[in-house]
C-alpha positions as CSV (number, residue, x, y, z in Angstrom):
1,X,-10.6,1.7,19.8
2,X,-9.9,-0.9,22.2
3,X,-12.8,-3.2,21.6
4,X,-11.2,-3.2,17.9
5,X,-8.4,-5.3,19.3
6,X,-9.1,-9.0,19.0
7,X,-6.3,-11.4,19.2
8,X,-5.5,-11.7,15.7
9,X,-5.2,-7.9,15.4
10,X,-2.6,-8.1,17.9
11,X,-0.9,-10.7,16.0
12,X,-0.8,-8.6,13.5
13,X,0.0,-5.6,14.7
14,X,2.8,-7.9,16.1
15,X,3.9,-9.2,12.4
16,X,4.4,-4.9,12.0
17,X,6.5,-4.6,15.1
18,X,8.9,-7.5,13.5
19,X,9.6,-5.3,10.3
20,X,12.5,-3.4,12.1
21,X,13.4,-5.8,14.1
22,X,13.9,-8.0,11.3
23,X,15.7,-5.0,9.7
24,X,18.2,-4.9,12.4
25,X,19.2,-8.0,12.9
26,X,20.1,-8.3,9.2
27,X,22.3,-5.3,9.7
28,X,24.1,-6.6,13.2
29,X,27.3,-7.7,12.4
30,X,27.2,-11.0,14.8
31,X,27.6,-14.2,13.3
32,X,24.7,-16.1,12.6
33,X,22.9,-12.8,11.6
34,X,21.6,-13.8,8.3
35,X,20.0,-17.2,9.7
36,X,18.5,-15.0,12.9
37,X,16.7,-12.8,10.5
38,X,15.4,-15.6,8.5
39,X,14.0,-17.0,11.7
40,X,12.3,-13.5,12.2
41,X,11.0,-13.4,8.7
42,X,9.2,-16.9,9.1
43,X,7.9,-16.0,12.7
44,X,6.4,-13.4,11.1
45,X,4.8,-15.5,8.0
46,X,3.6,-18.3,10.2
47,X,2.0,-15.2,12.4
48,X,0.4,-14.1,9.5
49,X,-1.3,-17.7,8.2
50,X,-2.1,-17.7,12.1
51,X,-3.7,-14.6,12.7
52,X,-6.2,-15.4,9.7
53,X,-6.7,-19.0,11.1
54,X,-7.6,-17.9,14.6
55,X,-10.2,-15.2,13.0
56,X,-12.0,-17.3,10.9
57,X,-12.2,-19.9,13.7
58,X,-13.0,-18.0,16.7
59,X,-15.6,-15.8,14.8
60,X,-13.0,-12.2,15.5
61,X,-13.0,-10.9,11.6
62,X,-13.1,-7.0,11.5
63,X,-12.9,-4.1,9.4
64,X,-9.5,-3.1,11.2
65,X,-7.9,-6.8,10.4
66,X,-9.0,-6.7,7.1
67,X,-6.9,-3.4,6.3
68,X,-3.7,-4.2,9.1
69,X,-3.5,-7.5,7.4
70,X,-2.6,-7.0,3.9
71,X,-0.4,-4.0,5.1
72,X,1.6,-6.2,7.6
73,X,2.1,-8.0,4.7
74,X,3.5,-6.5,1.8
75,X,5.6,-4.4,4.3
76,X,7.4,-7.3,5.4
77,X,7.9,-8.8,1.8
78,X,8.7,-5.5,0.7
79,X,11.4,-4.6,3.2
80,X,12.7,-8.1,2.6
81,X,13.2,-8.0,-1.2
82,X,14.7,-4.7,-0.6
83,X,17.6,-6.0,1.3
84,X,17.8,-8.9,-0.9
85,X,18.2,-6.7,-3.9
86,X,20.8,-4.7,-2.1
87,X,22.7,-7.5,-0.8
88,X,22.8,-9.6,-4.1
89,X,23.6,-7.3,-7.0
90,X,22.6,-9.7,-9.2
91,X,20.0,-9.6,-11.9
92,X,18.6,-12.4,-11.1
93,X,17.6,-10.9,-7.7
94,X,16.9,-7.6,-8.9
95,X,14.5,-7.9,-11.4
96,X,12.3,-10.4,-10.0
97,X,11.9,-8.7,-6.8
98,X,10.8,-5.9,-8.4
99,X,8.2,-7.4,-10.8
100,X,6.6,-8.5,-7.1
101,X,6.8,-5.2,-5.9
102,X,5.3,-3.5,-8.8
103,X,2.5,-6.2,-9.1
104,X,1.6,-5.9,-5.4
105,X,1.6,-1.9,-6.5
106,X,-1.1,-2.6,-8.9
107,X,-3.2,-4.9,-7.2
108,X,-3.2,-2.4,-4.4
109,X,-4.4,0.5,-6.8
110,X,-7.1,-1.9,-8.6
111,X,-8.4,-3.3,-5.0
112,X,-9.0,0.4,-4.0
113,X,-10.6,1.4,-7.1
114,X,-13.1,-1.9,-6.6
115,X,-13.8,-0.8,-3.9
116,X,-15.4,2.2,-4.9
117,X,-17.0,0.6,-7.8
118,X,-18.4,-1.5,-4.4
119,X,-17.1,-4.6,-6.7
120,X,-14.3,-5.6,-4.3
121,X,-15.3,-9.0,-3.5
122,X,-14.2,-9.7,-7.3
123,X,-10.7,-8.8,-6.5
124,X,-10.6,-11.2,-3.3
125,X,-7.4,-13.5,-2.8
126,X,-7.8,-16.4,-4.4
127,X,-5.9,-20.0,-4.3
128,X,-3.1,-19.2,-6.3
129,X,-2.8,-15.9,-4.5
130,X,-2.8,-18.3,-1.6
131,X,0.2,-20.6,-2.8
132,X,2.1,-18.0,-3.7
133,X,2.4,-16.4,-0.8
134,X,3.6,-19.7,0.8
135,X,6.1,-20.3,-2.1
136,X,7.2,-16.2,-1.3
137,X,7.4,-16.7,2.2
138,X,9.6,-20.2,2.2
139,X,11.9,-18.8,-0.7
140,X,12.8,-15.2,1.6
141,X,13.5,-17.3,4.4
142,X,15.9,-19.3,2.5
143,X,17.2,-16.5,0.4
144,X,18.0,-14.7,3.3
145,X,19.3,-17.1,5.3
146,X,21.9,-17.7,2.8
147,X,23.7,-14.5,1.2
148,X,24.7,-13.8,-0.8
149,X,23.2,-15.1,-4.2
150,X,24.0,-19.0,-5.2
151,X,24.8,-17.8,-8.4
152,X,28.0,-16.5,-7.1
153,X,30.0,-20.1,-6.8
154,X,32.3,-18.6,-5.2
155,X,30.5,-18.3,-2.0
156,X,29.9,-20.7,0.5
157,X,26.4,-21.0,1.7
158,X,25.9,-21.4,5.4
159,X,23.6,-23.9,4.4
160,X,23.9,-26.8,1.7
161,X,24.0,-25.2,-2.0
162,X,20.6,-27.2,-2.4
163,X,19.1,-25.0,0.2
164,X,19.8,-22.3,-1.8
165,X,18.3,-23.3,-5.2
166,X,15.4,-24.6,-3.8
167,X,14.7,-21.2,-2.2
168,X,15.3,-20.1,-5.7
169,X,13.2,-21.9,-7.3
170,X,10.5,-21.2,-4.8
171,X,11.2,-17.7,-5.7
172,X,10.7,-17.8,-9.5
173,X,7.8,-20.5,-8.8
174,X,6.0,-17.1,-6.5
175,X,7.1,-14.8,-9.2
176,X,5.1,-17.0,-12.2
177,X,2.3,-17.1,-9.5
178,X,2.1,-13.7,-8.7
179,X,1.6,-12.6,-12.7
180,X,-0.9,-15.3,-13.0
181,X,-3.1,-14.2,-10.4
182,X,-2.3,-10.8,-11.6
183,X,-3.7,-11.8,-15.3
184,X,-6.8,-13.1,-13.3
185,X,-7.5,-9.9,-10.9
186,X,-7.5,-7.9,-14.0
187,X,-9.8,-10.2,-16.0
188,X,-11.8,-10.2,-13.3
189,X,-11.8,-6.3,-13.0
190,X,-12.0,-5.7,-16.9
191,X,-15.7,-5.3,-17.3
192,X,-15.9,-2.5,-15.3
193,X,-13.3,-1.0,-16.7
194,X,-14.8,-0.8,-19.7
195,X,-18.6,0.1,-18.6
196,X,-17.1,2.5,-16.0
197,X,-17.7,6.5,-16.6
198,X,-14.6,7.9,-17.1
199,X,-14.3,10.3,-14.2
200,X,-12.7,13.6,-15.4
């Protein structure tokens, strides 16, 4: 197993290790907690554009990075729009977050059933799937930096109330991304839907 472990695995394996430590330090009642967790979150997301980076460059691609990568992930932006959704209580948070979740659900499902069609280079990331990840990762960081939501004027930010709406908008910009490259997995998946067998 041990010759499986290239540098970028590590990273990523690293990215995992963050999840509860990221977890934690949202929970620790010190000031400064939100913003310490934020700077967790984006350690994490530069890890993960850096991991992909290095394996491309030095040649270290592998089966094992292929699957830790996308878990590391959606576990992280998970666990993050969890927390958001709890902390919030607002609409606005709630139902966005989950539209993400439930996309990443699907694309999850439809990659694994490409892949036994041994189509799954058709459902590959693509661009958008690109930029929206960075619009994601930049509007977390923000939102969680400064809780709870801006919508609440009531609250002062820790940072300037135009921190917070950009990291709003980044949010809803990801969100509009996410169901577009939804639309195009799916188109891209559609004719085998339909010249599939339907397996009984």
């Amino acid at each position: 197993m041990f010759h499986l472990m290239t540098l970028p695995n590590y990273l990523t394996l690293f990215r995992i290790f963050l999840i509860p430590v990221f977890v934690v330090a949202y929970y620790l009642p010190f000031e400064r907690h939100f913003l310490v967790s934020a700077i967790i979150f984006a350690i994490a997301g530069f890890s993960d554009f850096f991991d992909g980076y290095l394996a491309r460059k030095t040649g270290q691609t592998s089966a094992l990075g292929a699957f830790l990568d996308p878990v590391a992930d959606k576990l992280m932006v998970v666990v993050a729009l969890v927390l958001l959704v709890w902390s919030h209580h607002s609409h606005w948070m709630t139902i966005p977050a989950f539209l993400i979740i439930g996309r990443e659900i699907t694309i999850s499902a439809l990659r694994e059933w490409m892949a036994e069609m041994k189509q799954s280079t058709e459902v590959s990331v693509s661009w958008i799937g690109k930029i929206k990840t960075v619009a994601q990762m930049v509007a977390i960081t923000g939102l969680i930096a400064n809780q709870p939501s801006a919508f609440n004027l009531t609250h002062q930010p820790d940072f300037s109330i135009g921190t917070v709406w950009w990291s709003y908008f980044f949010f809803y910009l990801s969100v509009l991304l996410t169901f577009w490259s939804l639309v195009l997995y799916l188109r891209s998946a559609w004719p085998h839907f339909v010249q599939a067998k339907e397996i009984k």
